[in-house]
C-alpha positions as CSV (number, residue, x, y, z in Angstrom):
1,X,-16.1,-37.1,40.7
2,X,-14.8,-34.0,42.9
3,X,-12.3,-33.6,40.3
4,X,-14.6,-33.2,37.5
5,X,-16.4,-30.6,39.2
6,X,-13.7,-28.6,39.4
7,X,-12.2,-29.0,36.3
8,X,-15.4,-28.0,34.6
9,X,-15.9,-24.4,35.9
10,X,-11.7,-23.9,35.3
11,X,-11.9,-25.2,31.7
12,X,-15.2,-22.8,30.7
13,X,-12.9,-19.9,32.5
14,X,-9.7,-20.7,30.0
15,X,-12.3,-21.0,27.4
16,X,-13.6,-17.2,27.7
17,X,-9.7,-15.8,28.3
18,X,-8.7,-17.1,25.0
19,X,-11.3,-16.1,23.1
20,X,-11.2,-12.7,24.8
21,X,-7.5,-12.6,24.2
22,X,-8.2,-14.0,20.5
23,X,-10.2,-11.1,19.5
24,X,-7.6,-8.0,21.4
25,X,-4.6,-9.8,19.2
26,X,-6.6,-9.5,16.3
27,X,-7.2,-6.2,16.7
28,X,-10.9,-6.6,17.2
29,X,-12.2,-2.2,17.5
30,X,-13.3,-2.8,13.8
31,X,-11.6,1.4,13.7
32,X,-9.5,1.9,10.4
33,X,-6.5,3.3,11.2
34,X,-6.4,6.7,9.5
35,X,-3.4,9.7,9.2
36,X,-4.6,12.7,10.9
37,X,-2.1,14.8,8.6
38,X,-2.3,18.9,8.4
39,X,-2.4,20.0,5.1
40,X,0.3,22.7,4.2
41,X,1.3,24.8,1.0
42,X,2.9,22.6,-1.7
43,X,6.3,23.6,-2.4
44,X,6.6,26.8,-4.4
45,X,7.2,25.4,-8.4
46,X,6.5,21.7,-7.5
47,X,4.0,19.4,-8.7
48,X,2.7,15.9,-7.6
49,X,3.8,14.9,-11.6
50,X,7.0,12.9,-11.6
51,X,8.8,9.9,-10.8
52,X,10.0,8.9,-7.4
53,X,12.1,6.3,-6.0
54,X,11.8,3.6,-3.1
55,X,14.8,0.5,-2.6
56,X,12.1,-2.1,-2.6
57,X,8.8,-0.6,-4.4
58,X,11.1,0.6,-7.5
59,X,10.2,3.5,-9.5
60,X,6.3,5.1,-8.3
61,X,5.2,7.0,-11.9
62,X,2.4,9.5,-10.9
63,X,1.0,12.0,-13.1
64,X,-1.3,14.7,-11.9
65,X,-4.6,15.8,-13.5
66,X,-5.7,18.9,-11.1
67,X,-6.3,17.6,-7.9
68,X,-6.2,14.0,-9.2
69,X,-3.3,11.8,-8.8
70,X,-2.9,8.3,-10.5
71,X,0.5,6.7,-10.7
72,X,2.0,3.2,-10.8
73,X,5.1,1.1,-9.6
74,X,6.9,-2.0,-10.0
75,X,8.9,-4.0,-7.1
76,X,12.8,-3.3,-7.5
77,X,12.6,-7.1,-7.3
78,X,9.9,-7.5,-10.3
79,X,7.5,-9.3,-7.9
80,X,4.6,-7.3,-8.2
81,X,2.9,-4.2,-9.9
82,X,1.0,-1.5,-8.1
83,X,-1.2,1.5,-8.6
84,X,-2.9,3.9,-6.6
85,X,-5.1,7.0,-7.4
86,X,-6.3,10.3,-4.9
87,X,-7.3,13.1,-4.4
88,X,-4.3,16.2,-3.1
89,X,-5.3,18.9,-1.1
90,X,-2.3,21.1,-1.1
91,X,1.2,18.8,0.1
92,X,-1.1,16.1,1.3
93,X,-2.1,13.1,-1.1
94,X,-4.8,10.6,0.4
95,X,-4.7,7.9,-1.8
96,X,-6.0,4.3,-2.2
97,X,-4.1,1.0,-4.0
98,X,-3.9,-2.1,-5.8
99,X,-0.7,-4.2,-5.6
100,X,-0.7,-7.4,-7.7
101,X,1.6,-10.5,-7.6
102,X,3.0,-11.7,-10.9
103,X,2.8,-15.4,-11.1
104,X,-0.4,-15.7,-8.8
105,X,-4.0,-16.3,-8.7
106,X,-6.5,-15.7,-6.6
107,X,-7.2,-14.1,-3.5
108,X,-3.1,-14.2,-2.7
109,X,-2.9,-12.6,-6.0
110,X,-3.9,-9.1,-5.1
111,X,-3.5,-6.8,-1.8
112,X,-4.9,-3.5,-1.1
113,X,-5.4,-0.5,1.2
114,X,-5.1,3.0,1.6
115,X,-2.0,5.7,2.4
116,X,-1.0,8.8,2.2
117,X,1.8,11.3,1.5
118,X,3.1,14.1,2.1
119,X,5.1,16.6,-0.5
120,X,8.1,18.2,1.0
121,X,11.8,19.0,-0.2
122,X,14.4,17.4,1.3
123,X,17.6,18.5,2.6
124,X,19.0,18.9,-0.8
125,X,16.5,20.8,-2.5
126,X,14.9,17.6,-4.0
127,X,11.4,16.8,-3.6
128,X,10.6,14.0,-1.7
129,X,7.3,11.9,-1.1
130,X,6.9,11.1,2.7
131,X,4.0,8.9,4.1
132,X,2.5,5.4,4.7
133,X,0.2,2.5,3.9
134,X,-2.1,0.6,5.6
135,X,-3.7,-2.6,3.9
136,X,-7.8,-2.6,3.6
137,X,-9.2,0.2,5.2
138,X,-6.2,0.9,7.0
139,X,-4.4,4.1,6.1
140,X,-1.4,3.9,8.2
141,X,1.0,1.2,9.1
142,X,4.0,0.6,7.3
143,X,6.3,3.9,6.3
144,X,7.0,4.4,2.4
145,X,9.1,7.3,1.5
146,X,10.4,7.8,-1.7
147,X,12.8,10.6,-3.7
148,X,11.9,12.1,-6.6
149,X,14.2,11.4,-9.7
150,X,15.5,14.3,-11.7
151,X,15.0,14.3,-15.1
152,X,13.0,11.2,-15.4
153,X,9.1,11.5,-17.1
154,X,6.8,9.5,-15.9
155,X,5.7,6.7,-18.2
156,X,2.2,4.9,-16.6
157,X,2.0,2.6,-19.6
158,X,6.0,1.1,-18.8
159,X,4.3,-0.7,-16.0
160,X,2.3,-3.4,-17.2
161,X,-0.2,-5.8,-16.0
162,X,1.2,-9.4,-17.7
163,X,4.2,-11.0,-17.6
164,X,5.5,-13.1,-20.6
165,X,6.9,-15.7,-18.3
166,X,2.9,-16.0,-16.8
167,X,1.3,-16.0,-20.5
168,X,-0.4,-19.2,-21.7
169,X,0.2,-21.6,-24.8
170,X,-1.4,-20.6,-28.1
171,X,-4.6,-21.8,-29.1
172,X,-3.8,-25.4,-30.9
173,X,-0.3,-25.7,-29.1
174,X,-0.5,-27.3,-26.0
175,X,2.9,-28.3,-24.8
């Protein structure tokens, strides 16, 4: 009977430090992470309009309209599609994306978040994109930085949506 007196009180204690523990793993502030980047000058002669490179995210095509940017990308290993749109001020692109999985449905399907990047030239005089991307709300958390291709237009529409492999049977031939 002592016993169970004791082991009462010590079990309701182990109780609240995992659940306190629980929610500090998780990350529990409910705070998106977001860049606190200072805006500079974009490169004299440069613009956001191009197509950039990354080993695993493949080629990013962005085009520029003003101070809007919209581009798209496919995985290097043709897993998934992306795209993203923003708003630049200057060298710095806030932007928010879309990444979908080829082959899947629901909510495994598609991630999302935020990033940003920055415009700068590199050490050989080519333009480079430097930044990161957070999922959800999150605008920081993993690092993509990509080189800009010479000589290569973007192409938005050479990134598509469907895959042949994922498409179903015609209509009156079921297999």
């Amino acid at each position: 009977m002592r016993t169970a007196r004791l082991l009462g009180p010590l079990l309701a204690s182990a109780a609240l430090a995992f659940a306190s523990t629980s929610v500090v793993a998780c990350g529990g502030d409910g705070n998106a992470h977001v860049a606190k980047i200072a805006v500079g000058e974009m490169p004299a002669g440069e613009t956001w309009t191009g197509v950039y490179f990354h080993p695993v995210y493949g080629y990013l095509h962005m085009v520029q309209n003003e101070n809007n940017i919209v581009a798209k990308w496919k995985r290097a290993d043709q897993s998934a599609w992306g795209e993203l749109s923003g708003v630049a001020n200057g060298n710095v692109l806030h932007f928010q994306w879309k990444e979908h999985k080829y082959g899947l449905v629901g909510p495994a399907a598609e991630a999302k978040g935020k990033g940003y990047f920055v415009y700068k030239m590199g050490s050989e005089k080519i333009a480079e994109l430097d930044g990161q991307f957070g999922v959800d709300d999150d605008e920081t958390g993993a690092d993509w930085h990509n080189i800009k291709q010479v000589r290569m237009v973007p192409d938005l529409n050479s990134i598509k949506g469907d895959s042949t492999a994922a498409q179903p049977a015609a209509k009156d031939s079921w297999q």
